[in-house]
C-alpha positions, 0 to 999 in steps of 0.5 A: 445526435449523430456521430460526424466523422473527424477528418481534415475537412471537418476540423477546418471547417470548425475553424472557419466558423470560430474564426469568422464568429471571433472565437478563437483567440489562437489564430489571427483574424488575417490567418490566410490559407489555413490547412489541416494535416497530421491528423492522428487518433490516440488508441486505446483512450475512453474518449476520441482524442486527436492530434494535428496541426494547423498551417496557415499564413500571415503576412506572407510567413508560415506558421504551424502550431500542434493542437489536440482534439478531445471529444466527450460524447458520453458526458457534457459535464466532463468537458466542463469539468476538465475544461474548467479544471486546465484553466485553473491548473493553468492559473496557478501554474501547475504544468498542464496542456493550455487549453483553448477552446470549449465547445458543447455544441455536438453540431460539428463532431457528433459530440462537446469537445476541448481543443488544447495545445499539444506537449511535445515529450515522451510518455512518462513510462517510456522515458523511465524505461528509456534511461538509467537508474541514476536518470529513472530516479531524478525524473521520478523526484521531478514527478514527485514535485510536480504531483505535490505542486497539484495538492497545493493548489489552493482551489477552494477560492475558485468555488467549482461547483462540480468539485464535492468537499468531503463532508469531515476528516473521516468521510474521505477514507470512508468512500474507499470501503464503498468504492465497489459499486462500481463493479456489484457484487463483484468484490464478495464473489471473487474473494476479496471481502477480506481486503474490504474488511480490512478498510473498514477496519481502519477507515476511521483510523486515518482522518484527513486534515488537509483536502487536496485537488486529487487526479486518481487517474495515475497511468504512466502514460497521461504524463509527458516528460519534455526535453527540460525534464518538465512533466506536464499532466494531462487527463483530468476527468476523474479530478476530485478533492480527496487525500492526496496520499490517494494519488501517492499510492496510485503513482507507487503501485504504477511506477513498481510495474513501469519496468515490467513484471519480472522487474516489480520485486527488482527495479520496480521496487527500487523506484517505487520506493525512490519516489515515496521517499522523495514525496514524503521529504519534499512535502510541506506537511507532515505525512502519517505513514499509517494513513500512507499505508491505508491508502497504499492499500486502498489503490492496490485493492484498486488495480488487483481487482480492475487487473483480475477483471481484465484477466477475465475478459481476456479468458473470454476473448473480450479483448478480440472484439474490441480491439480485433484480431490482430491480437488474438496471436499474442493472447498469452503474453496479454493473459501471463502479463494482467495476471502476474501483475495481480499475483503480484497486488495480491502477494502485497496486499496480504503482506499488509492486511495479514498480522504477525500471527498469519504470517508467521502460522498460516499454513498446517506447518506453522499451526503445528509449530505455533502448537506445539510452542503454546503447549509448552508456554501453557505447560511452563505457567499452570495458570488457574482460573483465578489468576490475573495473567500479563502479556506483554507484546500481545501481538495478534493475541495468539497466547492470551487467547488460549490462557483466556480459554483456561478461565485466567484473566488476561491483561495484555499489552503492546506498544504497536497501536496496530497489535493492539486493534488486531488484538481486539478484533481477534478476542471473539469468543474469549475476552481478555483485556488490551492495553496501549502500553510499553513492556520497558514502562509498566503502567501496573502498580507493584506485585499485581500479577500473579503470572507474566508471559512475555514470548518472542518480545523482549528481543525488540526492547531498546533497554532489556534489563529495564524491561526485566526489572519492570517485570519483576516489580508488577509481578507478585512473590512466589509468581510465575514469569514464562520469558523467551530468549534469542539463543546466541546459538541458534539460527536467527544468529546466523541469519542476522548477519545474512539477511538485512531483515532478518537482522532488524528484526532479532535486535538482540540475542542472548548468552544463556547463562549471562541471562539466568544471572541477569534474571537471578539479580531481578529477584527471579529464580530460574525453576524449568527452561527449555530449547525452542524450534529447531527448523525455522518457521519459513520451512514449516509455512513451505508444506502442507503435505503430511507426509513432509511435515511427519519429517520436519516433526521428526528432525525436530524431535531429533535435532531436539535429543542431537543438540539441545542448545545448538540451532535452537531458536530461543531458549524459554524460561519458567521463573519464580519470584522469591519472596523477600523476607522481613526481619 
């Protein structure tokens, strides 16, 4: 049907026939004098959306009331949906626009249409930028409240037929590795497998108890914020049922960008953070954080991929023709901002997806480190291939895969479920055998073993003396032990005391000969040991040019001969267990 023009005239209209058929409840049947003004559409929105307000008289007295005007010209179903969906959030008095009217007959605009009130109060994003930090974060703990007032909603006793229950635990996080048919091909063309990969590694790591009613849509802008500090939703189109650390990961990843590109990494993380710690405080039921972190990533896959689309309409000029020439002189600023912000996505989904072992040796520069360290791990244990091999902190593999590659057997075991899939996922083509295990509990009978490696671990055990007498016991008489140490003297020492990171992540460090006693009551026998990396790795990731790496191989061999014990890393120890004689 063709699209009739909305204007003052077409709306009062509409009101006189729904008023004579008795259709509108909201406008008295003495009303008198009824009148359109104010009319004003909404841009950039997928549907035509209005406001305006209705004047008329009763009994002498003037009244004005706000509305809203929606169209749904691509789909009926929609305006169902969302009218349906207003009258149950309505119901269970969750903070939503009321709506009033549903048409689907498309003889007065061209289209079916809702009308619903109208929420005085600003947008979401524009009041958080509008306030100071201290009032950013009271309004972000009553948006948190508010988004878990939606996920308890108890919709499954209203039966909404348009509303598809997943059909398990599972099936939910599964529909998020799938999500890229809606832009085919598009996600394998542009890089972007490995994040893919990624979900479908997890997916069925992360089972859904609870189904919630979900929004998915989470722009800032679809939320208002009155003058009491209420919020209230608006937008519905795109409600399903779903996990509803679906919509905590939308919101995390637009409020981070609320307060502009140059402030994601400053405020915008700040806030970001604020408000998953409220969610997760506030809420009623226990929240997996590796199930929170899936969906983190699911929805930052999301608006990477919908920013780098954006980006590339942009460089083709898609955005003149559809919202003209008027912008065409900021055509910079929009190209610099869409792909900051997915600079931004990308930095953060790689974070999460890569392992230890690519954070640490990504680059040529720490491939060369990670090289030249095994040589010396290989050097220290001489395992045959007949040995049975432990290696506690497994990581990424990244020391069983070469020990694996000599013909040894390697049991290798980690505390972090994560390591231990990573693992796994790594061990192609050498195998050797992953365990869930705690390096401080052995789950090993005593004198197994005929060689232990345990590299950049035993700094993270809680009790390491617990963790050096478990060692002891599994490991055979006359076996090998190949253990590092945090040197007290080294870099990460001192940058403990700087960096709050840098200090969780060196929980301890140690005096030399403190150690070698504490090894030497354990029943180990310090036979070689050798100063580690004295450049941090953080240097060697930064270059990939010959040239500069030939000069960090060169410093390192020199500060290697200059001072031995000073700067170093951690101190790598080859032991023996002495063999115990019986009389």
């Amino acid at each position: 049907m063709r699209r009739q023009k909305v204007n003052n005239e077409s709306i009062k209209e509409y009101f006189m026939y729904a008023k004579d058929k008795y259709l509108l409840n909201f406008v008295p049947p003495e009303a008198k004098n009824i009148k359109i003004c104010n009319l004003s559409k909404k841009r950039f929105t997928v549907n035509d959306v209005f406001s305006f307000s209705l004047l008329f008289d009763v009994g002498g007295e003037k009244h004005k009331r706000d509305y809203v005007l929606k169209l749904f010209p691509q789909n009926e179903k929609n305006c169902e949906k969302e009218y349906m969906i207003l009258k149950l959030l309505n119901l269970e008095r969750v903070l939503v626009p009321q709506v009033l009217v549903r048409e689907i007959d498309c003889k007065f605009f061209g289209a079916p249409f809702i009308i619903m009130e109208k929420v005085d109060g600003v947008p979401f994003k524009k009041y958080l930028n509008s306030v100071d930090e201290n009032g950013a974060r009271r309004v972000i703990e009553r948006f948190a409240c508010a988004l878990l007032k939606l996920h308890e909603v108890k919709w499954k006793k209203y039966e909404l037929k348009f509303l598809e229950i997943p059909e398990d635990d599972y099936a939910y996080a599964e529909k998020q590795v799938f999500w890229e048919q809606e832009l085919p091909d598009y996600v394998n063309k542009k890089g972007f497998k490995w994040a893919t990969d990624w979900l479908k590694f997890n997916a069925r790591k992360n089972p859904c108890h609870r189904y919630s009613l979900v929004r998915r849509d989470m722009n800032l802008n679809n939320f208002i914020v009155t003058k009491d500090i209420d919020i209230f939703m608006l937008d519905w189109e795109w409600v399903d049922v779903g996990d509803p650390l679906i919509d905590v990961g939308y919101a995390y990843h637009n409020i981070k960008h609320a307060f502009g590109v140059r402030n994601i990494n400053k405020k915008g993380i700040r806030m970001a953070s604020h408000f998953l710690k409220a969610y997760t405080e506030k809420a009623t039921h226990k929240i997996n954080p590796a199930t929170l972190k899936y969906y983190l990533f699911s929805t930052g896959l999301r608006e990477a991929i919908y920013l780098r689309y954006l980006k590339e309409q942009i460089e083709n000029l898609s955005f003149v023709k559809r919202f003209g020439l008027i912008y065409l002189p900021i055509y910079p600023y929009i190209w610099w901002h869409y792909k900051s912000r997915y600079k931004h996505l990308e930095k953060y989904l790689r974070s999460v997806a890569t392992g230890y072992e690519d954070e640490m040796f990504r680059t040529t520069g720490g491939k060369i480190l990670s090289k030249m360290e095994l040589e010396k791990i290989l050097r220290f244990l001489k395992a045959e291939s007949t040995d049975l091999i432990l290696d506690i902190g497994v990581g990424s593999g990244r020391v069983s895969r070469e020990i694996s590659k000599i013909g040894a057997y390697v049991v290798a075991v980690d505390v972090n479920r994560e390591a231990v899939l990573s693992a796994k996922m790594r061990q192609h083509p050498v195998k050797y055998e992953v365990i869930l295990a705690d390096g401080q509990f052995l789950p090993f009978k005593s004198g197994c073993f005929d060689g232990i490696i345990c590299i950049r671990t035993l700094k993270y055990f809680s009790n390491y003396h617990l963790g050096i007498s478990e060692m002891s016991r599994v490991l055979k008489p006359n076996g090998r032990l190949i253990v590092d140490f945090s040197s007290i003297l080294g870099y990460e020492s001192l940058l403990r005391y700087v960096t709050p990171v840098v200090s969780a992540r060196g929980a301890h460090i140690f005096n030399f000969y403190k150690i070698r006693n504490l090894l030497t009551y354990h029943g180990l026998i310090t036979e070689k040991y050798t100063w580690l990396q004295k450049i941090p790795h953080n240097f060697w990731n930064l270059f990939d040019n010959k040239i500069m790496l030939r000069l960090l191989l060169i410093c390192e061999e020199v500060l290697g001969k200059l001072t031995p014990e000073i700067f170093s890393r951690s101190i790598l120890f080859r032991c023996v267990k002495k063999v115990q004689l019986t009389v």
